[in-house]
C-alpha positions in Angstrom: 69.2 118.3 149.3 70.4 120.4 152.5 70.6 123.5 150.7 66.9 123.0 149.2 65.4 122.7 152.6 67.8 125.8 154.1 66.0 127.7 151.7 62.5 126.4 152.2 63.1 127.6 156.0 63.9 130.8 154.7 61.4 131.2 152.6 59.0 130.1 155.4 60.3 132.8 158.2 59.9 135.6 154.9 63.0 136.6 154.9 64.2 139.4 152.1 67.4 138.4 150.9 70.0 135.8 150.8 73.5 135.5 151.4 75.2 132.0 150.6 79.2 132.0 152.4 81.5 130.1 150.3 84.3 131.3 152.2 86.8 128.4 152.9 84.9 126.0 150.8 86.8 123.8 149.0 84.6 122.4 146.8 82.5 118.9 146.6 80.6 117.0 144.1 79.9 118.2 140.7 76.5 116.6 140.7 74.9 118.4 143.7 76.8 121.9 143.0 74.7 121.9 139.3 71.7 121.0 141.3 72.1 124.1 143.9 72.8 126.4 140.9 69.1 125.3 139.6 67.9 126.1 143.3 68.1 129.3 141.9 67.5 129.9 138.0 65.5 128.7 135.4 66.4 125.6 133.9 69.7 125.5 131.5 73.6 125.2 131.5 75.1 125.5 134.7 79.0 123.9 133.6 80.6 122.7 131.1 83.0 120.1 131.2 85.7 119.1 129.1 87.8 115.8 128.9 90.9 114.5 127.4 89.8 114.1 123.8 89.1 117.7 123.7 85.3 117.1 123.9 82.8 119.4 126.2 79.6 118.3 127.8 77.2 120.3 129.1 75.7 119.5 132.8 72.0 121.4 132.8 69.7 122.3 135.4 66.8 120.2 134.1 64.5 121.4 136.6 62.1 124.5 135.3 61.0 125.5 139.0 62.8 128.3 141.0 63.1 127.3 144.3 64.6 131.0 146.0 64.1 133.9 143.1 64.9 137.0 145.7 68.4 138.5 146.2 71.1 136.4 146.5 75.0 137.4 148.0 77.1 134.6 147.4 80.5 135.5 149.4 84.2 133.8 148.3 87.4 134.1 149.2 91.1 132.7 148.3 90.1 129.3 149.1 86.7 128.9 147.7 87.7 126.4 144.8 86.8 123.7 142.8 83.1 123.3 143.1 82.8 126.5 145.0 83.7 128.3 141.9 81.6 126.5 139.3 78.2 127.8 141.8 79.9 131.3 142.2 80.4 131.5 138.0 77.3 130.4 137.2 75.2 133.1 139.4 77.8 135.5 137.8 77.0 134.3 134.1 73.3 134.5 134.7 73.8 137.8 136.3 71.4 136.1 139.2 73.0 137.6 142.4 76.6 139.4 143.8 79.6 137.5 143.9 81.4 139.9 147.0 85.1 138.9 148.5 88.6 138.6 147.3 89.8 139.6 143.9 89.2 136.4 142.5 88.7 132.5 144.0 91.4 130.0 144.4 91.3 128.8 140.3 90.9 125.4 140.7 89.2 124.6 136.9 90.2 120.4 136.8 89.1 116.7 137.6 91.0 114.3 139.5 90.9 111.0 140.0 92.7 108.6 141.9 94.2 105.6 140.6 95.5 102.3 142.5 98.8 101.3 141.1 97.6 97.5 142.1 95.7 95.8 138.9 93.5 94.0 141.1 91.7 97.0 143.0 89.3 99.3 141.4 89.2 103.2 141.0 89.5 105.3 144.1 90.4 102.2 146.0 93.2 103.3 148.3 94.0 99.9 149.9 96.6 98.5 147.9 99.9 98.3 149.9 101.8 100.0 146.4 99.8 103.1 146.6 98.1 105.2 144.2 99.1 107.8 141.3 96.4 111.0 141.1 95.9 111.9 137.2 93.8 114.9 136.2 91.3 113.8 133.6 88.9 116.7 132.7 88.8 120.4 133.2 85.7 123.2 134.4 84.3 126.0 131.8 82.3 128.3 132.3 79.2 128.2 130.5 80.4 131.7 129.1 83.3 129.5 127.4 85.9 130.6 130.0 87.5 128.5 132.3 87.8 128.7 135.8 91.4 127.3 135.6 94.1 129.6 137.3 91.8 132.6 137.2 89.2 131.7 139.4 86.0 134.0 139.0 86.7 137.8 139.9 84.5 139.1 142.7 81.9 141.5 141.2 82.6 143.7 145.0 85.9 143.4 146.3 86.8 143.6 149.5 90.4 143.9 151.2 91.6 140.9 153.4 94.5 139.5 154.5 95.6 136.8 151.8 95.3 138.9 148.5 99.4 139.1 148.6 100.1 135.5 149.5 100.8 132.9 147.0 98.6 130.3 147.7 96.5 130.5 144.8 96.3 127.7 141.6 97.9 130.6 139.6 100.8 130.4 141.9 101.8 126.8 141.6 104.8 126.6 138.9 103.2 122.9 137.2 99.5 124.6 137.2 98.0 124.0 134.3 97.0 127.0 131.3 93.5 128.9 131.0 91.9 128.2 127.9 88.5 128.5 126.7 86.0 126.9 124.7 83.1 128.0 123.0 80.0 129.7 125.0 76.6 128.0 125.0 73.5 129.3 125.2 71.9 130.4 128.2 69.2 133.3 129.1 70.7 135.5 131.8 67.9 136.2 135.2 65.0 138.1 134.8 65.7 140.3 137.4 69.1 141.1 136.7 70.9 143.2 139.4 72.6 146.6 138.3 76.2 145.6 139.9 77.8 148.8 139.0 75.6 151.0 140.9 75.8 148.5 143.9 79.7 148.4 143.6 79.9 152.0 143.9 77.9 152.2 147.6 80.0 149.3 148.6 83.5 151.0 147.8 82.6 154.0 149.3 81.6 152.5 152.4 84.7 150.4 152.3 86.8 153.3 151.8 85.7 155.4 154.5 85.5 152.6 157.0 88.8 153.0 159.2 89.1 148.9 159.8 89.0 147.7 155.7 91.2 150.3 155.3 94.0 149.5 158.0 93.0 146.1 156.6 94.3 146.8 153.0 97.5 148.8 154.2 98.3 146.2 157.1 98.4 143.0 154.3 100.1 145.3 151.6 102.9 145.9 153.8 103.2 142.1 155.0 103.6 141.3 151.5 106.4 143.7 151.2 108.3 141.9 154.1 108.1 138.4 151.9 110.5 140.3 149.7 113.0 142.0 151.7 116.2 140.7 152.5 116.5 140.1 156.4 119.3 141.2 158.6 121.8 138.7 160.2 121.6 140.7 163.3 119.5 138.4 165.8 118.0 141.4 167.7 117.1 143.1 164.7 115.3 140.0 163.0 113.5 139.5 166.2 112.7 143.1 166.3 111.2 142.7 162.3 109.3 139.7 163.7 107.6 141.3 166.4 106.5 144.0 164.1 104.9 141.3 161.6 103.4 139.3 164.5 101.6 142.6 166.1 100.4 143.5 161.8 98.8 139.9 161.6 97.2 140.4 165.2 95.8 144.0 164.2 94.4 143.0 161.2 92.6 140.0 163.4 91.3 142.8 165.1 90.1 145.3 163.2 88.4 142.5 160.9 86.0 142.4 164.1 83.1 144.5 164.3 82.9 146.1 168.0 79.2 146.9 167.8 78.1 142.9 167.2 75.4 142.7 164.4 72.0 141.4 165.7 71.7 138.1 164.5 69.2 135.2 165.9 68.9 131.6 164.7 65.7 129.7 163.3 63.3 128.4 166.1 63.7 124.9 164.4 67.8 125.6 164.2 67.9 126.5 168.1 65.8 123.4 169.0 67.8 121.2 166.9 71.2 121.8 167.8 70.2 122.7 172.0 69.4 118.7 171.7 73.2 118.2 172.2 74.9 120.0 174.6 78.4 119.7 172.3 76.2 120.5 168.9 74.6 123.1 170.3 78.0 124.9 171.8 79.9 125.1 168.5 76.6 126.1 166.6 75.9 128.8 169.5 80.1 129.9 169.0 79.5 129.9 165.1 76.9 132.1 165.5 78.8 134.6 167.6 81.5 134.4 165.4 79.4 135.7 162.5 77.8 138.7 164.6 81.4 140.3 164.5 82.8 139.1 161.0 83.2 142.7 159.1 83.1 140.8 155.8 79.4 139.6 156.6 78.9 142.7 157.7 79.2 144.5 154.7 77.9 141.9 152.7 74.4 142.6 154.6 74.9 146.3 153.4 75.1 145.3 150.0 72.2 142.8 149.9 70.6 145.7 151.5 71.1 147.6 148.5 70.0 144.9 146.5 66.4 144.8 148.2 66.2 148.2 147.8 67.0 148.2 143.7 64.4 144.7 143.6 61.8 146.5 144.9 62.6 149.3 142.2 62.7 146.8 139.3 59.2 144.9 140.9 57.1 148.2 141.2 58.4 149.6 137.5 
């Protein structure tokens, strides 16, 4: 698995903490997201999932071995779904690391599956000239019983960003289908569980006395106030209103930069990889000068350096 070998890097160059970015991630397959979750915990219930019929089944990490047992970030955002979520709830259920972002993920808690509407082809065959019809056949829990259908999971840190008002969330859609719950199973939360309160705290008052998060939170709560207004027929005006919107978006876009870039290097083994191939090696080389400005990151660093500093408490009690 990729992410089994990321961290075997890791662990190699000794590093102190973690931090996995789900940001943008729209999911993949249920199979390897319950085998990342046992990267990290003891073996036991990662998800449950229910069908049809109204019955649940229980997909456990199998494995007793801990690959990566030090702090652990995971990051998330309005469009971390599907997959995404079932890894972010399960290190929130086992109290294993810090979920830090947006209020909550996308809420994405169901199975699809695609269905030709030609007898003759199987499942997930898209060749038929008559199309296909996409049914939802099973849905996520938690395996604290809740589902993360419509609700997502709630970031244990929040941090303000620019999409909190918009309505692009499962929640949002009028056909989305109900929360519900089903009954918890049995799982034995990490060893070394963090005390999230205490790190919460450092984190909102950093947040709060950092000019950029807070122009941040005032910026998006008035752009969501303009979705609501009525706009003037007046051409000059509404262009006037639209220049004001379009120089909010690009101010937030600013701000959400850091101007002292963070120092960040790449693995000797990443750098030689990617410098193979001059195109490769540009977009990993922009990627990574992306993330030296990216406030969110930044802060995310501050907390997992919190968390070092609380696991070396809890290690020398």
């Amino acid at each position: 698995m990729d992410v089994a070998r990321e961290l075997i890097k890791l662990k190699e160059a000794k590093v102190d903490g973690v931090v996995l970015d789900l940001r943008n991630n729209g999911g993949g397959s249920l199979y390897d997201v319950v085998q990342m979750v046992g990267l990290f915990i003891d073996l036991g219930p990662v998800v449950q999932v229910k069908d049809r019929k109204g019955e649940a089944q229980v997909l456990n990490d199998k494995d007793k071995t801990v690959l990566y047992d030090g702090p652990l970030a995971v990051m998330v955002n309005e469009f971390s779904a599907s997959a995404s979520e079932i890894f972010a709830a399960a290190i929130q259920d086992y109290h294993r690391g810090v979920i830090i972002g947006s209020t909550s993920t996308y809420g994405k808690g169901t199975v699809q599956r695609n269905y030709p509407l030609e007898s003759s082809l199987g499942f997930d065959d898209m060749g038929g000239s008559l199309g296909s019809v996409k049914i939802t056949l099973q849905k996520f829990y938690r395996i604290n019983g809740g589902s993360t259908q419509l609700r997502g999971v709630s970031s244990d840190i929040v941090l303000p960003d620019l999409y909190e008002h918009y309505k692009i969330r499962e929640k949002d859609q009028p056909d989305a289908l109900a929360w519900d719950e089903v009954p918890k199973v049995d799982y034995t939360t990490w060893k070394y569980a963090y005390d999230v309160n205490n790190i919460r705290v450092s984190s909102t008052e950093r947040t709060n006395s950092n000019p950029a998060f807070t122009t941040i939170s005032r910026d998006a709560a008035w752009l969501d106030k303009q979705n609501d207004k009525m706009y003037p027929l007046n051409l000059k005006a509404y262009q006037e209103e639209q220049k004001m919107i379009r120089a909010t978006v690009k101010q937030i876009d600013s701000v959400s930069k850091l101007k002292s870039p963070m120092m960040i290097y790449s693995l000797p083994q990443d750098s030689a990889k990617y410098s193979a191939d001059k195109d490769k090696g540009e977009r990993y080389n922009q990627w990574v000068e992306s993330r030296k400005t990216d406030i969110y990151l930044k802060e995310t660093v501050n907390v997992m350096g919190d968390m070092i500093a609380l696991k070396s408490v809890v290690y020398n009690k």
